[in-house]
C-alpha positions in Angstrom: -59.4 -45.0 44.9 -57.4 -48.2 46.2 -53.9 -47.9 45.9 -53.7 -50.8 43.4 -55.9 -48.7 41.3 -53.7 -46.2 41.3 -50.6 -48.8 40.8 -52.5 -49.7 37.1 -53.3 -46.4 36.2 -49.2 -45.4 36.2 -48.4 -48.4 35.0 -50.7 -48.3 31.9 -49.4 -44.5 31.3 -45.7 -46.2 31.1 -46.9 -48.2 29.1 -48.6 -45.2 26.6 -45.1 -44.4 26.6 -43.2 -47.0 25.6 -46.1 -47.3 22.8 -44.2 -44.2 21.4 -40.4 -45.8 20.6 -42.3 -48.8 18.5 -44.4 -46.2 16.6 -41.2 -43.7 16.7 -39.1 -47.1 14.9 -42.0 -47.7 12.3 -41.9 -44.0 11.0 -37.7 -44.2 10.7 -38.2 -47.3 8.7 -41.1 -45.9 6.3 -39.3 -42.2 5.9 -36.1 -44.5 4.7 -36.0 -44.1 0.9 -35.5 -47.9 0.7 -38.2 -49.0 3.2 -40.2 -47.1 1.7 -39.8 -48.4 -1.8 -40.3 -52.3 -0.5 -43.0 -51.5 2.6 -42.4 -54.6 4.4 -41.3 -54.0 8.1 -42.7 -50.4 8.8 -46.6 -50.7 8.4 -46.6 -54.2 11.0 -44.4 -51.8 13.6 -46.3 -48.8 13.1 -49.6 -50.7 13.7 -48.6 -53.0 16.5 -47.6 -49.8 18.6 -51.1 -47.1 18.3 -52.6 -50.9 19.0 -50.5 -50.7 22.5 -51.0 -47.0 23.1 -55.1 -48.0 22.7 -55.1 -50.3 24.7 -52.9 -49.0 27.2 -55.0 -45.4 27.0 -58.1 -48.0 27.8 -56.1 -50.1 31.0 -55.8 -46.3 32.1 -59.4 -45.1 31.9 -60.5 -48.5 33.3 -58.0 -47.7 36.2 -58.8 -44.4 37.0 -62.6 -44.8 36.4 -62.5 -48.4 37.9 -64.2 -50.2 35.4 -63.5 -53.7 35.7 -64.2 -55.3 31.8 -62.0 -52.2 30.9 -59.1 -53.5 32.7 -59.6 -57.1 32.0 -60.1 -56.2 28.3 -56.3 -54.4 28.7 -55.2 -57.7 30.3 -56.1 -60.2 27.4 -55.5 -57.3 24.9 -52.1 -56.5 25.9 -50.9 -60.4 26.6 -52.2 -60.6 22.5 -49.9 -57.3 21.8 -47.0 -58.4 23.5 -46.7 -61.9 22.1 -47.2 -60.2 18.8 -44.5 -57.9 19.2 -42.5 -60.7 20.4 -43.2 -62.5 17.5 -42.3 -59.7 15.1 -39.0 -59.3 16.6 -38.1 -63.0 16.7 -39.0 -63.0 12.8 -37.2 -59.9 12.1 -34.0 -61.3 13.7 -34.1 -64.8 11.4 -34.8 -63.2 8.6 -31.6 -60.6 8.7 -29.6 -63.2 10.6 -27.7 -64.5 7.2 -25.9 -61.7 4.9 -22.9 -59.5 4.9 -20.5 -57.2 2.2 -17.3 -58.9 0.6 -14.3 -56.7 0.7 -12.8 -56.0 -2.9 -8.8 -55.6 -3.7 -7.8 -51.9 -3.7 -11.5 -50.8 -2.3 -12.8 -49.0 0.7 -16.4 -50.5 -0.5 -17.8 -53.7 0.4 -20.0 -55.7 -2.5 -22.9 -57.9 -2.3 -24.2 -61.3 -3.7 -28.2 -62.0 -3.3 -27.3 -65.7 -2.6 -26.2 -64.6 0.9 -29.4 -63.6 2.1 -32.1 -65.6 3.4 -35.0 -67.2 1.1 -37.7 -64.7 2.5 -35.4 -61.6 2.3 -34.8 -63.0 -1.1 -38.3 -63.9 -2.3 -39.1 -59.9 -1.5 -37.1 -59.2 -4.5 -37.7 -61.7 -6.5 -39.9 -61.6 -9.9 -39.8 -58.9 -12.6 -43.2 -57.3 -11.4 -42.0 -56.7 -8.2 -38.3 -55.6 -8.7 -39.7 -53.2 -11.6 -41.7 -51.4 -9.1 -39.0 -51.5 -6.3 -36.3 -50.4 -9.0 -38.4 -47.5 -10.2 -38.5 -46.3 -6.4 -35.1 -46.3 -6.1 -34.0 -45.1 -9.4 -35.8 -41.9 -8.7 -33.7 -40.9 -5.6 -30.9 -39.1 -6.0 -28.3 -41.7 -4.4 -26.3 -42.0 -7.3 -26.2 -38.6 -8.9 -24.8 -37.6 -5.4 -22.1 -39.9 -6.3 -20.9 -37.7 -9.2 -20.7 -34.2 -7.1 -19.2 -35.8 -3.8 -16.1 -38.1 -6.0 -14.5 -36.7 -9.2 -10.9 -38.7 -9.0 -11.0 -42.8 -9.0 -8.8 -43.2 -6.2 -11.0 -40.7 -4.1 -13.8 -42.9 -4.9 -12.3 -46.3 -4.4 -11.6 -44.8 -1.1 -14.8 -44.0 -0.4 -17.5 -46.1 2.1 -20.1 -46.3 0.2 -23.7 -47.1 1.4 -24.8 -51.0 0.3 -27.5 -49.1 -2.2 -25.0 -47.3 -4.1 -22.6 -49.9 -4.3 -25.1 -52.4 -5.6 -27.3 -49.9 -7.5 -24.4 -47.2 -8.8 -21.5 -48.7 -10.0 -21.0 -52.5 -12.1 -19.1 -54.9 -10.2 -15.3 -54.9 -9.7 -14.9 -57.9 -11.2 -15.9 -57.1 -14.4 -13.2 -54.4 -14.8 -14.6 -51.6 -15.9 -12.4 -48.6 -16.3 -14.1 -45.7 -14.2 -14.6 -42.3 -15.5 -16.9 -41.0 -13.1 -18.9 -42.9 -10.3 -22.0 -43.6 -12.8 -19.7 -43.6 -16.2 -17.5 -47.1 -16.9 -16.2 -47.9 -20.1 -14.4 -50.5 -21.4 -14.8 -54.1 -19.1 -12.4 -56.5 -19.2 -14.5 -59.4 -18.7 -18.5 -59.2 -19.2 -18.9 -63.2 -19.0 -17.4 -62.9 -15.1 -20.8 -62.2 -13.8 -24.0 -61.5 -15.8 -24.5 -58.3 -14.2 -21.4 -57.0 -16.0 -23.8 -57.7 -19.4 -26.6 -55.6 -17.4 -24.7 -53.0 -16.5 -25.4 -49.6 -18.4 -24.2 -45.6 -18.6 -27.4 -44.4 -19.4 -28.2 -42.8 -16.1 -31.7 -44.0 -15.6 -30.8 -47.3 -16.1 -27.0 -47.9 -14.4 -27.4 -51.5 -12.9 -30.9 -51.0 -11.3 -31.1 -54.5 -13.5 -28.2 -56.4 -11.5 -28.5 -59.0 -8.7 -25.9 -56.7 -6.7 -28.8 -54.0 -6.5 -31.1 -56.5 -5.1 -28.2 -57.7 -2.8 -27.4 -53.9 -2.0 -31.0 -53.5 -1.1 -31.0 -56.3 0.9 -28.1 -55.3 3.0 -29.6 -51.8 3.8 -32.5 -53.2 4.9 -31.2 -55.9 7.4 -28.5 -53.0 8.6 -32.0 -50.4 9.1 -34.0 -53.2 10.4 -31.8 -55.1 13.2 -31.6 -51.0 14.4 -35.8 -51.3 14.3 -35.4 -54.9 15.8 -33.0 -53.0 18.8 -35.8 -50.8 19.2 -38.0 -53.1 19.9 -36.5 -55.4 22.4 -35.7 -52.9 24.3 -39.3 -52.1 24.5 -40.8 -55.5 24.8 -39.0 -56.1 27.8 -40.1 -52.8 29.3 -43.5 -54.0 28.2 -43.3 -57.1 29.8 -42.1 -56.1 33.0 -44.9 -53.5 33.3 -47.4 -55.9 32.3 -46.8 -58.5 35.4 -46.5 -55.2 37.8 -50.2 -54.6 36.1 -51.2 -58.2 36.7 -50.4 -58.1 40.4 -51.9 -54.6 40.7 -55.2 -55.9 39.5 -55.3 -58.9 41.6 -54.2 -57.0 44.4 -57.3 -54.5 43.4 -59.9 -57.4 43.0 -58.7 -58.9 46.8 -59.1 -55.4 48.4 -62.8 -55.0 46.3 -63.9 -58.6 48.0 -61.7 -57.9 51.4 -64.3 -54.4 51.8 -67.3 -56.0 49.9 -66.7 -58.8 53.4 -66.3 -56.1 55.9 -70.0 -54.4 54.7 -71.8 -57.2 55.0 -70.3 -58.6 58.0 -68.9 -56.3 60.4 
């Protein structure tokens, strides 16, 4: 087998490999209680990367088997994939680029407003028939309850760094001034017209304030914070990708100019 052959074939096993981070970043996202309650970003990953290990498994058969429409199918198939991927993690970047916590007075905890966010972030939450669905996900974890074993004095718990969920979904705003009793028990606000989700907040532990805009904004956070990780991820592996995708290109027109260099030296020496 020509040496260029060979070249592909190892090439198009690198590539089988950096197939497995993209697929590896996918799974995180969907086993993340609050990926998997809005299943945006993980199923487009997850998908994108077996497409890359197939047609990366198929660059290496045509390789090793020299089967030329194999290896021009990985050509065209992988340029698709890659400026796919490419896509994907251009989007993924504009649509986390806008969005961070606000510091409180007296509070370890950042807080959240859905107005920082961008419209498509936004738009994922918006509508009762989606947020019931999402909000019925997420009320069924256990984020909050855990709230209640890990902090039983205010101060501990004003203290504490709490995740964007729980400070969203767990607890009513500070501005509202709600006197804490426990991290999922406030009585008596000070001012319910300072924000509407100081009217939506509740003590009845299914209900808390999976209702409030913070929630949504708290959900937002979490998943620009777990999707610029996902977003790393993938870089990292596109530019691997693309570097091993020109080695591939100049392997296989190195491969075609030895086929016609020994095809000439049959038919004329």
């Amino acid at each position: 087998m020509p040496l260029s052959n060979n070249v592909i074939g190892a090439i198009n096993f690198v590539a089988m490999l950096l197939s497995i981070p993209i697929i590896g970043a996918g799974i995180w996202l969907a086993s993340e209680p609050d990926n998997s309650c809005v299943k945006l970003l993980q199923w487009p990953v997850i998908i994108i990367g077996i497409l890359i290990l197939i047609v990366a498994l198929a660059g290496f058969v045509g390789a090793f088997w020299r089967i030329p429409w194999l290896l021009f199918f990985y050509l065209v198939a992988m340029l698709i994939l890659i400026i796919l991927l490419g896509a994907l993690v251009v989007f993924t970047f504009m649509v986390t680029n806008r969005g961070s916590g606000h510091t409180v007075p007296s509070r370890a905890f950042l807080e959240y407003r859905l107005d920082d966010y961008s419209g498509w972030m936004r738009r994922r939450v918006h509508g009762s028939f989606k947020w019931d669905r999402i909000r019925n996900c997420i009320a069924s974890t256990s984020m909050c309850a855990e709230l209640n074993q890990s902090y039983r004095f205010a101060q501990d718990f004003f203290n504490a760094r709490l995740s964007p969920l729980q400070s969203g979904c767990c607890k009513p705003p500070t501005l509202c001034g709600y006197t804490f009793v426990n991290p999922t028990y406030w009585i008596s606000p000070i001012n319910t017209a300072e924000d509407m989700d100081c009217l939506l907040w509740s003590n009845e532990q299914t209900q808390l304030c999976y209702a409030c805009e913070s929630c949504k904004a708290g959900l937002l956070a979490n998943l620009k914070k777990e999707w610029r990780k996902a977003d790393l991820i993938l870089v990292l592996t596109l530019v691997g990708l693309i570097f091993v995708y020109l080695i591939g290109c100049c392997a296989f027109r190195n491969a075609k100019t030895e086929d016609l260099f020994r095809k000439y030296k049959q038919g004329y020496v």
